[in-house]
N, C-alpha and C positions, 0 to 999 in steps of 0.2 A: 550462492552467487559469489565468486571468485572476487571480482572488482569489488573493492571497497564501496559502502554504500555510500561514505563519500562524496563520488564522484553525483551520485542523483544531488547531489544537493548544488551542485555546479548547471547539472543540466535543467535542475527544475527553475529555478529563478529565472530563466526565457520563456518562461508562460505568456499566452497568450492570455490578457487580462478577460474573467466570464463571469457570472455569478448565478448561479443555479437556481431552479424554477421553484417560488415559492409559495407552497399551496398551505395555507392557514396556518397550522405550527412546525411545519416541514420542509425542508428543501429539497425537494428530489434530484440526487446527483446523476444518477443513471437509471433510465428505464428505457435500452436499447429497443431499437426498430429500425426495420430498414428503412422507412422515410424519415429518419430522424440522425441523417447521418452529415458529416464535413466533409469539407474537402479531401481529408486526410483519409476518408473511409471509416474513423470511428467514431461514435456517438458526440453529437455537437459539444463545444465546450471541454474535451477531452483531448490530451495530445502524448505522443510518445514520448516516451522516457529512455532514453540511450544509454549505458554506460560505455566507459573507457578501458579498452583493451578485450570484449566481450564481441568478436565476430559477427556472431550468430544471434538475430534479434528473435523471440517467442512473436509469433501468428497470432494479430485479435483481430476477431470479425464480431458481427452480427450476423445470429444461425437462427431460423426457427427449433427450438426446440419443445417438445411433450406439451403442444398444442398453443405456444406461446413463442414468443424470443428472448435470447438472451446473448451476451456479450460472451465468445467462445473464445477459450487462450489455447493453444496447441504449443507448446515447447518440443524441440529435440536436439539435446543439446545447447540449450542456446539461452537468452539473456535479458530482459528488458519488462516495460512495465507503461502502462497510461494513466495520467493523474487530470487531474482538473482542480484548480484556486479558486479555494473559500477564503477568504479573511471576514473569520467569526471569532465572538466570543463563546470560547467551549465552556463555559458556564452557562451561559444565554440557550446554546445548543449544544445539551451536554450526551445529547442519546446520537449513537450511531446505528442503524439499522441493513440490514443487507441479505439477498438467498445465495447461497455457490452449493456448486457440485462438483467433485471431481471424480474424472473415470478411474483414477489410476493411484496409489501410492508411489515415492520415492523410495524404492527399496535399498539405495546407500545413501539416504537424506540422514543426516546427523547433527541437528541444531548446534549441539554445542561446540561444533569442530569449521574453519573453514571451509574444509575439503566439502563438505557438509551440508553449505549452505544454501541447500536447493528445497522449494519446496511447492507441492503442486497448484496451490492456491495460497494467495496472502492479498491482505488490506493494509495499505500504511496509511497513518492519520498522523501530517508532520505538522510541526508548531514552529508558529516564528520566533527567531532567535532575541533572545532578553540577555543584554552584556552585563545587565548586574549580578545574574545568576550564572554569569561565566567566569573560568580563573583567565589568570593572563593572558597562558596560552593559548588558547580558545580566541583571547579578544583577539590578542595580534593576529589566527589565524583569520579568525573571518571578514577584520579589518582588512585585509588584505587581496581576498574573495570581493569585498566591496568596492575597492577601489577599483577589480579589475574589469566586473560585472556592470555596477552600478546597484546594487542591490546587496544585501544580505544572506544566504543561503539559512533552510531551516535551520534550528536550534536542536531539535529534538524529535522523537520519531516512537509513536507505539505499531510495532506488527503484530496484527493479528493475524495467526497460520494455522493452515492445516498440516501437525505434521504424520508421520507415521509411526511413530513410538512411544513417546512421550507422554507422561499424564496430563489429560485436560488441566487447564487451572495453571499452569507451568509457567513463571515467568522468569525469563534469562536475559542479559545482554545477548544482541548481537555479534556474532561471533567477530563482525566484521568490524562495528562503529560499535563502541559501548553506551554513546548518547540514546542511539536506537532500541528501544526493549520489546522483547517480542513474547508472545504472550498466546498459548497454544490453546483454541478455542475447539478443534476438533483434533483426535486420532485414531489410530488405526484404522482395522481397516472397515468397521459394523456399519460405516453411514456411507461408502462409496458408491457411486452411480443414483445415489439420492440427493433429490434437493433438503438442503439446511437450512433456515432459517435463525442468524443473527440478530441480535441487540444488545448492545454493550455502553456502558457510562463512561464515559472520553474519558470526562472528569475527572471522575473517581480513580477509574485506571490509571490517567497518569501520577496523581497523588500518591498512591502505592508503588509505583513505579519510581517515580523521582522524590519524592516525597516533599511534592509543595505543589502549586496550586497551578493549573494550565497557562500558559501561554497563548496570546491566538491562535488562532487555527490557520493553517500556510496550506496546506493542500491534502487531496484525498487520491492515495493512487489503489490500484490494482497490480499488481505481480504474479504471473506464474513461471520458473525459469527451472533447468534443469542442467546447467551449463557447468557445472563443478563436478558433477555425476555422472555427464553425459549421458544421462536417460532419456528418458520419453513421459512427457505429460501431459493433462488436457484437462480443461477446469472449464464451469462457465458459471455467470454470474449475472444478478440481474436486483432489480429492487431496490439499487442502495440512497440510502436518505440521511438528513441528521435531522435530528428532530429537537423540541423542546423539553416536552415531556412524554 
């Protein structure tokens, strides 16, 4: 993704205020169906994510898929992503859970490069901004963002991606934001056109990550874009939750 991720943090702070369904120690953020859709056409409680300077927005629907539904991303060429607002304690709900699948690899995705930065499937789980854990620059940046907003933009960002190379386990700056750390839970190419089943420790992850202890939880998006590579992608996703334990 060419545009600075940045800019998501501009666009995401116009959330429409939601707070996700919650069943005993779980929040279910998405279990797409077609009677369970907005205005907008996707899964209630969910909205698009635009970036700046990126034409071309990636296709999400609700598709029956292998006997079921799920939330389908089609990129071609193109840019963007749908999130939905938790403000949680990621201690309190420190498990993230989720199924994706994708048809396709990025065959010139290359995390560590701008050019690069495309990839068929991704989870962001972004944290609200904490000024004590920011240097200057940072305050006066997002001081600035607040005054214009009215709001804060997140602080911080873990991606979880599928990429095509990479060894599992891989955790990098983003090529784009270095606050953002992306963290490669699937590769190549052994598991494509099969569903995956995730679960990962926010928590824990971001401590390794940033190395200190979470911040609230700001919001949960979904990403599939192929706009830096101009390829063709398609992912789809379904089950995602946070849990306690």
């Amino acid at each position: 993704m060419n545009a600075p991720l940045a800019s998501l943090t501009l666009v995401a702070i116009l959330a429409v205020s939601w707070m996700p369904v919650l069943a005993g120690d779980a929040r279910l953020l998405l279990n797409p169906s077609p009677d369970s859709l907005g205005d907008n056409g996707l899964p209630k409680g969910w909205q698009i994510l635009r970036f700046q300077n990126v034409a071309k927005a990636t296709d999400y629907s609700v598709e029956a898929d292998e006997g079921g539904t799920a939330l389908k991303a089609v990129s071609q060429a193109s840019a963007s992503g749908i999130y939905t607002e938790v403000d949680l304690d990621a201690s309190e709900f420190p498990l993230i859970a989720w199924d994706w699948k994708v048809s396709n690899l990025i065959e010139k995705g290359d995390a560590t490069t701008k050019n690069g930065d495309d990839f068929p499937a991704r989870i962001i789980v972004a944290f609200h901004y904490d000024p004590a854990q920011a240097s200057l620059f940072k305050r006066m940046k997002y001081e600035i963002v607040r005054l214009i907003y009215g709001r804060y933009p997140p602080g911080s960002a873990l991606l979880y991606v599928w990429d095509n190379r990479l060894p599992v386990g891989t955790m990098l700056d983003n090529a784009n934001a270095s606050w953002a750390k992306m963290i490669i839970l699937e590769s190549g190419p052994s598991k494509v056109a099969q569903w995956v089943s995730e679960r990962r420790n926010v928590s824990e992850d971001y401590a390794n990550a940033f190395g200190s202890d979470p911040p609230r939880l700001r919001f949960i998006g979904i990403m599939t874009d192929t706009d830096d590579t101009g390829e063709q992608a398609t992912a789809y996703y379904r089950h995602l939750s946070l849990n306690r334990s």
